[in-house]
Wavefront OBJ file of the C-alpha trace (Angstrom):
o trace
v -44.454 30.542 6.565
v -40.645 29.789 5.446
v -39.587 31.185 8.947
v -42.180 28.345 10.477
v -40.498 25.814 8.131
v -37.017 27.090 9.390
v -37.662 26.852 12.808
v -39.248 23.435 12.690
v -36.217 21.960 10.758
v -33.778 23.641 13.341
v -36.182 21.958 16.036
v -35.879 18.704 14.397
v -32.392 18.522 13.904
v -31.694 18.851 17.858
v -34.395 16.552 18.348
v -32.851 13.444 16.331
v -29.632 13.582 19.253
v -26.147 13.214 18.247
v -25.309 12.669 14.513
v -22.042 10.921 13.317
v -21.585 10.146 9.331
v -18.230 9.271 7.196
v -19.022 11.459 4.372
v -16.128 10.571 2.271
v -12.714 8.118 2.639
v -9.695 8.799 1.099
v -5.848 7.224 0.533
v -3.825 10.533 1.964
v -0.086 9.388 1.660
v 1.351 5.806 0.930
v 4.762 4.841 0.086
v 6.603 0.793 -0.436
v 10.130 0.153 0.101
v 12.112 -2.639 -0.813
v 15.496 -2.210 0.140
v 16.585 -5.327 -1.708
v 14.466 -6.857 -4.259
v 16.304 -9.391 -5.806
v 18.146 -10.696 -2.849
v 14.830 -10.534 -0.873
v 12.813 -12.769 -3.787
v 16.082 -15.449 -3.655
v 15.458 -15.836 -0.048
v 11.894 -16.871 -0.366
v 12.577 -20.545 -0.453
v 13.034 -20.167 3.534
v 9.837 -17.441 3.571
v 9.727 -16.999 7.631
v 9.465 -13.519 7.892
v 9.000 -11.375 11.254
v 6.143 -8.720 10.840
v 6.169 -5.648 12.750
v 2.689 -3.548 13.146
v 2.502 -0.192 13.979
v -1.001 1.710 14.158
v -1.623 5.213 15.491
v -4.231 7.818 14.558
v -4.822 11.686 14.421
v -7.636 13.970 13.783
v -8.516 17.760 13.646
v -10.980 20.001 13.117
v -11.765 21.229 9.577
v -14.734 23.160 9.671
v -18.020 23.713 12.050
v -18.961 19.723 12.501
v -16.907 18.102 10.523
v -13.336 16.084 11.189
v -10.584 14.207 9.100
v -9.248 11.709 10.953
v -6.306 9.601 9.958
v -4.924 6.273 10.411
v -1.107 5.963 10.130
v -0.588 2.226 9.282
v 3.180 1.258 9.246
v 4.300 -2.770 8.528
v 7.958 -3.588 8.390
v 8.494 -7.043 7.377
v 12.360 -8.681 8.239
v 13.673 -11.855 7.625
v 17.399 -12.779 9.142
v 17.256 -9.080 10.944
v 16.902 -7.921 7.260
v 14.377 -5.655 5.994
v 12.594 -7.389 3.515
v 9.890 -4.730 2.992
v 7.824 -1.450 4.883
v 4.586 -0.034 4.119
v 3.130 2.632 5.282
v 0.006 3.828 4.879
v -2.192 7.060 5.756
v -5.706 6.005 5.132
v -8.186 9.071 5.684
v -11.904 9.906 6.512
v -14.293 12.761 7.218
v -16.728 12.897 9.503
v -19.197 14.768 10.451
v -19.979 14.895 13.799
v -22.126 16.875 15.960
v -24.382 16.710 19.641
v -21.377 14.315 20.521
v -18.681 16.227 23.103
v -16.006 15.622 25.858
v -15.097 12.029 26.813
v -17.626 10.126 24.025
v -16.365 12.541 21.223
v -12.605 11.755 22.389
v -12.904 7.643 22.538
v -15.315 8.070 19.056
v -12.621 9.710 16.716
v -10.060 7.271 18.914
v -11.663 3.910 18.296
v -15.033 4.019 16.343
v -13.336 6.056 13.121
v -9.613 4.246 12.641
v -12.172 1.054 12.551
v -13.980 2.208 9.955
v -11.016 2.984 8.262
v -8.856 0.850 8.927
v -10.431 -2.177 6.256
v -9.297 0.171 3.470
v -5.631 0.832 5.302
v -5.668 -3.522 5.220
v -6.489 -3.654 1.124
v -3.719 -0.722 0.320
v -1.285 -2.825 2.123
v -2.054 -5.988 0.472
v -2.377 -4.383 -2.977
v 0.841 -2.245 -2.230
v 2.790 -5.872 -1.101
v 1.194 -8.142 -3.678
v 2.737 -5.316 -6.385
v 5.659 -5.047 -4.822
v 5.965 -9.018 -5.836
v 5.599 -10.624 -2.052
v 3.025 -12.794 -1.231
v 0.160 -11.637 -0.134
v -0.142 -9.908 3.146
v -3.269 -10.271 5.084
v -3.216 -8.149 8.066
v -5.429 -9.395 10.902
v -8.781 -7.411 12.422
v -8.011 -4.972 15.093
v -10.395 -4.213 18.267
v -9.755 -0.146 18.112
v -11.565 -0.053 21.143
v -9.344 -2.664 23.491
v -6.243 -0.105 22.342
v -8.702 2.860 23.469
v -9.228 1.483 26.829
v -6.026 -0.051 26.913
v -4.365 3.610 26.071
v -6.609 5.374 28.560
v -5.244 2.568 31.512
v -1.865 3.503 30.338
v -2.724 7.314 31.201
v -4.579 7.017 34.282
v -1.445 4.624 35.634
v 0.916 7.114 34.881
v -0.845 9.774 36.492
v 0.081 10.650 39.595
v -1.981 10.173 42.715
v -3.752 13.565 44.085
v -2.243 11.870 47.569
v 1.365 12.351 45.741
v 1.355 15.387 43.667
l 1 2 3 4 5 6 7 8 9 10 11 12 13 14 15 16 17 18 19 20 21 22 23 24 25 26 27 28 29 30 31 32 33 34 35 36 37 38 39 40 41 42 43 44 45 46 47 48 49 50 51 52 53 54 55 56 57 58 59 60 61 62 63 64 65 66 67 68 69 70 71 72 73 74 75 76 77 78 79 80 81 82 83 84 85 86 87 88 89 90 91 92 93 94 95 96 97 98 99 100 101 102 103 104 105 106 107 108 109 110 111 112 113 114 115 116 117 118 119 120 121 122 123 124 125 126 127 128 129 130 131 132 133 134 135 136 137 138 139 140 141 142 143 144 145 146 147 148 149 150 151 152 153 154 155 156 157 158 159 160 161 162 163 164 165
């Protein structure tokens, strides 16, 4: 009878189709610089700072179904070609994913996971600047998938042609 049972749970999992589930988030590495505080703070009369955004993301096996995938956030904020301050930020996740393969697996841990993730990236960074004694810093929503396709349009125009190889 428990081999029955057994076999009818194996049966139903491959039934239900692909499976993807965060099963837990994380803060892997941080770090706030502030070259020059005090200097920076007497500036803020004129506050017009220039914000530079960097986003990029990794991910890698870590056991049968399961992935971490990581977010790199990286925000350098100048004013006057001065570096007021830089965050950067490796928000984390695992995932468990399985029936999912090839192309869909590649755009899911490329676009559908750093979105998840990426809300908690935006409060560290707005905690980490508000402590460091800046105003706040609000970064703005990100379409993961436009920089997926946008990424994979990249790739396939620097390709070369079969016609050319």
């Amino acid at each position: 009878m428990t081999e029955e049972n057994n076999t009818a749970a194996a049966g139903a999992t491959e039934a239900r189709g692909p499976q993807l589930s965060l099963q837990r988030f994380y803060l892997k590495d941080c770090s706030f610089e502030s070259p020059n505080p005090v200097e920076s703070f007497q500036g803020m009369a004129e506050w017009k700072p220039q914000m530079n955004l960097n986003l990029s993301s990794t991910n890698s096996a870590i056991g049968e179904n399961a992935r971490e995938v990581v977010l790199k956030v990286e925000v350098e904020v100048k004013q006057d070609d001065k570096t007021i301050y830089l965050v950067e930020i490796q928000q984390a996740g695992v995932f468990l994913i399985s029936g999912i393969e090839g192309e869909d697996l590649k755009q899911i841990l490329a676009s559908y996971c750093p979105s998840l993730l990426y809300p908690y990236a935006r409060e560290a960074v707005s905690d980490m600047v508000s402590k460091g004694g800046f105003p706040q810093l609000l970064l703005q929503p990100v379409n993961f998938d436009r920089l997926y396709q946008q990424a994979r349009e990249s790739e396939a125009a620097a390709a070369p042609t079969e016609g050319n190889a």
